[in-house]
C-alpha positions as semicolon CSV with decimal commas, in nm:
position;residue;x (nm);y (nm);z (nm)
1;X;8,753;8,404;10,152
2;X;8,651;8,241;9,814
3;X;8,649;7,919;9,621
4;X;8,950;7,867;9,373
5;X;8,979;7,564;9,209
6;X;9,324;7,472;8,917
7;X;9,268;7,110;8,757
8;X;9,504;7,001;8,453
9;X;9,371;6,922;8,090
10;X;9,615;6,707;7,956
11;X;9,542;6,631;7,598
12;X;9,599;7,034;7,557
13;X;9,886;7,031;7,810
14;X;9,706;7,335;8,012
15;X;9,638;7,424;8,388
16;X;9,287;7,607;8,404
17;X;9,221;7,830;8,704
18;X;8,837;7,963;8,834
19;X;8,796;8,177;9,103
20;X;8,499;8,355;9,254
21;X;8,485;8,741;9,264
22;X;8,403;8,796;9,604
23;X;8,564;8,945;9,919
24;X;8,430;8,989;10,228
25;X;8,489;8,955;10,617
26;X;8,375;8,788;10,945
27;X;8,088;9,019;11,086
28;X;7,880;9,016;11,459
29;X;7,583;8,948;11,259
30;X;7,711;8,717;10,940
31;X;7,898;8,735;10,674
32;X;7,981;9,124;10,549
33;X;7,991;9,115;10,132
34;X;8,204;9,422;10,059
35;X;8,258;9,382;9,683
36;X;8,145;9,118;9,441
37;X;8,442;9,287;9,187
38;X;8,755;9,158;9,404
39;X;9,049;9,067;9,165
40;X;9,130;8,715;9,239
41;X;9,287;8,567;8,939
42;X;9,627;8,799;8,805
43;X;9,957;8,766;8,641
44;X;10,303;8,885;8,648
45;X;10,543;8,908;8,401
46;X;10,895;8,727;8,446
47;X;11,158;8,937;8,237
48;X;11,544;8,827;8,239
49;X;11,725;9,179;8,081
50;X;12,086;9,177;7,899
51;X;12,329;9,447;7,958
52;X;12,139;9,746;7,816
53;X;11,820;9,814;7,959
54;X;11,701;9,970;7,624
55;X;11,696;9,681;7,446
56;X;11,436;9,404;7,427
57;X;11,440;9,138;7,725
58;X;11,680;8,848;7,663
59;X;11,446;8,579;7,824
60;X;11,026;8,690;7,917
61;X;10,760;8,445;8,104
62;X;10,429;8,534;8,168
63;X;10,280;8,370;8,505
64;X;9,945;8,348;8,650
65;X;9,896;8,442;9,016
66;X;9,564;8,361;9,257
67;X;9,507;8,321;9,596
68;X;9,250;8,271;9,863
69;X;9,268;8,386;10,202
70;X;9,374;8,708;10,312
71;X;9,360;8,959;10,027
72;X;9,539;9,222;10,227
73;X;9,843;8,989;10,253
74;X;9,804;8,778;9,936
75;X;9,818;9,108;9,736
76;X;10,098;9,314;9,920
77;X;10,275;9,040;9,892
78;X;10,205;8,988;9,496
79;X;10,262;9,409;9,428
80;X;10,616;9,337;9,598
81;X;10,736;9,062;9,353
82;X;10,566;9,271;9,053
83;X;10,861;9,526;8,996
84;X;11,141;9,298;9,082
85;X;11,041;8,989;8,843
86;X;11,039;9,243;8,509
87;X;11,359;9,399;8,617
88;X;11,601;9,049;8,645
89;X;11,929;9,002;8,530
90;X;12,196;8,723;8,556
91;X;12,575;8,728;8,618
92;X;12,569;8,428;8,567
93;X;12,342;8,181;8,283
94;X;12,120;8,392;8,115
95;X;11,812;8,177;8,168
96;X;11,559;8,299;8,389
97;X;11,436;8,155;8,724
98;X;11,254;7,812;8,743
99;X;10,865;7,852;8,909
100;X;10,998;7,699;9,201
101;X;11,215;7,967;9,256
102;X;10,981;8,232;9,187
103;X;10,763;8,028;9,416
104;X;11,033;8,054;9,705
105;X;11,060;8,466;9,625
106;X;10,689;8,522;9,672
107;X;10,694;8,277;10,002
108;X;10,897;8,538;10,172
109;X;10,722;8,831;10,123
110;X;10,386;8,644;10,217
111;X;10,543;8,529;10,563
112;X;10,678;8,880;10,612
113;X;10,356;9,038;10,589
114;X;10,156;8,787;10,776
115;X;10,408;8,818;11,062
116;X;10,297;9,195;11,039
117;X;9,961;9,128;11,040
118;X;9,957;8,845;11,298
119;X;10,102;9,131;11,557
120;X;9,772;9,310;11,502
121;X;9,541;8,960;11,542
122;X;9,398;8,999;11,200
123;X;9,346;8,675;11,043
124;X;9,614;8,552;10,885
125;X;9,570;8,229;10,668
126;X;9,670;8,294;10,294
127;X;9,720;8,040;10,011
128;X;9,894;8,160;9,668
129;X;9,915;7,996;9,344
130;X;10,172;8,018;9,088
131;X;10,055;7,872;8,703
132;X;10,304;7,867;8,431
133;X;10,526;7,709;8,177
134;X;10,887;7,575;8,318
135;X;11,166;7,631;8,075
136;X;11,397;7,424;8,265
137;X;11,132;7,158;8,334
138;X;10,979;7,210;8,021
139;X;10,615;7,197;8,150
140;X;10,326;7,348;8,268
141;X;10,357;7,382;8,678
142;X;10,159;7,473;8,963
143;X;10,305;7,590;9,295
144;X;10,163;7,692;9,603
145;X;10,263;7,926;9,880
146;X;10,094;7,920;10,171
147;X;10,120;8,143;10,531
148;X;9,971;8,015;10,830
149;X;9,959;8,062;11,204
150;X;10,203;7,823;11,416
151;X;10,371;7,736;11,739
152;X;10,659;7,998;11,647
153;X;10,534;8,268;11,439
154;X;10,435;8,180;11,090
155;X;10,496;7,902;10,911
156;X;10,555;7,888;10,546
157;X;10,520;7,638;10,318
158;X;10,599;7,604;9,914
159;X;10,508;7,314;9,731
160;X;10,473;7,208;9,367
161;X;10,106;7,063;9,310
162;X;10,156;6,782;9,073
163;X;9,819;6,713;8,901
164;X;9,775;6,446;8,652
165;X;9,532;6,469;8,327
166;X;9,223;6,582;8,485
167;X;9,260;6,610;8,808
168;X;9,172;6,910;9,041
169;X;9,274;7,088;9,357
170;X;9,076;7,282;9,537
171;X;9,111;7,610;9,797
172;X;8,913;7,831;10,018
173;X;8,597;7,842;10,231
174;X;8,371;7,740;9,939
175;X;8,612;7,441;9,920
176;X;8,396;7,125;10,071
177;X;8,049;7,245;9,926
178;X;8,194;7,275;9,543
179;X;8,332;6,942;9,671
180;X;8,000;6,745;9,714
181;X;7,836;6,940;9,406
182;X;8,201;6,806;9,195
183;X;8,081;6,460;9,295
184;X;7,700;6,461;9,216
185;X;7,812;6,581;8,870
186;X;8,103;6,338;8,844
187;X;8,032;6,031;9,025
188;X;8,271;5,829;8,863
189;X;8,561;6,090;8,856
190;X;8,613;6,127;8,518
191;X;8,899;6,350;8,403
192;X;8,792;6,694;8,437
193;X;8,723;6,966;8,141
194;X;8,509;7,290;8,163
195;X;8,283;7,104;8,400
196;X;8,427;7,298;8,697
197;X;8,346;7,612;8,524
198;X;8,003;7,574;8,470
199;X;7,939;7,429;8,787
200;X;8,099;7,776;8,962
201;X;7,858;7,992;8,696
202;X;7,565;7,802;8,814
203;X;7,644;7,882;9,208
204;X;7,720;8,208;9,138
205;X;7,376;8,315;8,945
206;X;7,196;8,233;9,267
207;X;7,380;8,484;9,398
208;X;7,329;8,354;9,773
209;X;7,460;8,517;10,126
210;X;7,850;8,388;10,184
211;X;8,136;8,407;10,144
212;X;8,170;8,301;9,741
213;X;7,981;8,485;9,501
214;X;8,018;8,750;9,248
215;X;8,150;8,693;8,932
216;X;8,383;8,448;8,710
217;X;8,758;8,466;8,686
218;X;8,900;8,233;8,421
219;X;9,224;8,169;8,270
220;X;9,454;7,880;8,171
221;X;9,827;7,833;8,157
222;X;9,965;7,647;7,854
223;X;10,324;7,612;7,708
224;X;10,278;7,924;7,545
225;X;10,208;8,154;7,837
226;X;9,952;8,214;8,064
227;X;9,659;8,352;7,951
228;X;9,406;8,556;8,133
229;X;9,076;8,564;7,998
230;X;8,722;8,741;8,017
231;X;8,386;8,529;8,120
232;X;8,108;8,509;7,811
233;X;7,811;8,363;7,903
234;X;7,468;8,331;7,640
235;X;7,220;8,565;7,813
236;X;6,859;8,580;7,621
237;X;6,607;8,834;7,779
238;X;6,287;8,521;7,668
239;X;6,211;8,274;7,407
240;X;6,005;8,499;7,207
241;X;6,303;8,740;7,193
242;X;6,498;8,495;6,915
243;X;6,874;8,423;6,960
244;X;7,073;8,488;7,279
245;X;7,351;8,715;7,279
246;X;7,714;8,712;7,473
247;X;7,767;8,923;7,778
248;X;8,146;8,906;7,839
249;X;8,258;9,018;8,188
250;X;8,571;9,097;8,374
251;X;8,562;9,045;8,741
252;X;8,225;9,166;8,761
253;X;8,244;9,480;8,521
254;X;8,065;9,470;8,179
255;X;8,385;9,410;7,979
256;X;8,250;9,652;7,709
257;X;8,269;9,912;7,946
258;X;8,608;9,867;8,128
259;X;8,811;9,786;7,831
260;X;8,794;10,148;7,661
261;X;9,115;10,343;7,728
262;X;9,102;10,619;7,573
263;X;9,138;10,586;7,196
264;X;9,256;10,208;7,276
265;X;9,075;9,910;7,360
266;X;9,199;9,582;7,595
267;X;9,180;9,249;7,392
268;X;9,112;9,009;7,619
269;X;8,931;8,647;7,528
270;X;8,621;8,519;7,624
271;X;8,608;8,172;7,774
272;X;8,270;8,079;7,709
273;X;8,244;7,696;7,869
């Protein structure tokens, strides 16, 4: 499970998104941690293609996807949608689909696969969330697709999560203890900015037993895309030892490590608060 949390900062028209880092599972004795690296917080790119397939894409959208619940379903479910959203085309107007329809396409591949997995009795509880800019709607939207066990199988729901300047949304088994921390740092419910963020870097340098914990994922959809970014943090061995420095991760890596390929390097932000 994990604690993901998407509140809207309206003045800069953007959707932020923070997730935790780990994944683990229901054990005899507790809580089993098996990685504190888990990708949580991705994107997908939306590509509506002419005629020629050599030539550039007529229409492109880049979209944030996240999800808490069961990471074997939330993420066969997201690698299905990956090769068919870059590959669209239209016989029809050459616009490309709204979120709520890319919404709908990811819904049925997550109730497919959690009617796979319910036959087995795994767990099968998954929430996705979709962040991006609507053309047709001409704003910033939020969806959610979620898979859950019912009287007939699985139910599916999709929904659009309208959230006004500064408000928030919450998701996962860390949801009702970020709750109460949310409200000792904002009794009065003030419109929401990074405070989210620093309130899930706090909990996460304790580094406690559970199910959240690892590292920071952080990103933000705005009118101009979606925007994946890296975590940089001040870290300062002592006083004595002068200025602090940035350490910039990536899910849990040391992002000066992980974004060498080869002769090439990954340019990735750093959200630091």
């Amino acid at each position: 499970m994990t604690l993901l949390m998407v509140w809207r900062e309206g003045e800069a028209d953007r959707l932020w998104v923070v997730s935790d880092s780990r994944l683990s599972a229901k054990g005899q004795s507790g809580d089993i941690r098996y990685t504190d690296r888990a990708a949580k917080v991705l994107e997908a790119q939306v590509l509506l293609h002419g005629r020629k397939p050599s030539e550039p894409p007529l229409q492109s959208r880049t979209v944030g996807f996240a999800y808490t619940g069961s990471t074997l379903i939330a993420l066969e479910a997201y690698a299905a949608v990956l090769p068919l959203w870059s590959r669209l085309k239209s016989s029809g107007e050459q616009t490309l689909p709204s979120m709520g329809d890319c919404a709908e396409h990811l819904g049925m591949f997550l109730q497919e696969y959690a009617s796979d997995i319910a036959g087995t009795g795994g767990a099968v509880a998954t929430e996705c969330l979709l962040l991006g800019h609507d053309d047709k709607a001409d704003a910033v939207e939020v969806w959610r697709a979620a898979a859950m066990r019912g009287d007939n199988g699985i139910d599916l729901s999709v929904q659009q999560l309208v959230l006004g300047n500064g408000e928030m949304a919450l998701f996962g088994s860390g949801k009702a203890d970020a709750e109460d921390q949310l409200r000792k740092i904002n009794p009065e419910s003030q419109p929401w900015r990074r405070q989210p963020l620093d309130m899930l870097r706090a909990q996460l340098e304790e580094d406690k037993p559970g199910t959240v914990g690892g590292g920071v994922q952080v990103a933000f959809a705005s009118p101009d895309g979606f925007h994946l970014s890296a975590d940089a943090q001040p870290f300062r061995f002592g006083q004595s030892f002068g200025r602090a420095f940035i350490v910039i991760s990536y899910r849990g890596f040391d992002f000066s490590e992980v974004s060498k390929v080869g002769h090439t390097f990954a340019a990735l932000a750093g959200i630091s608060g």
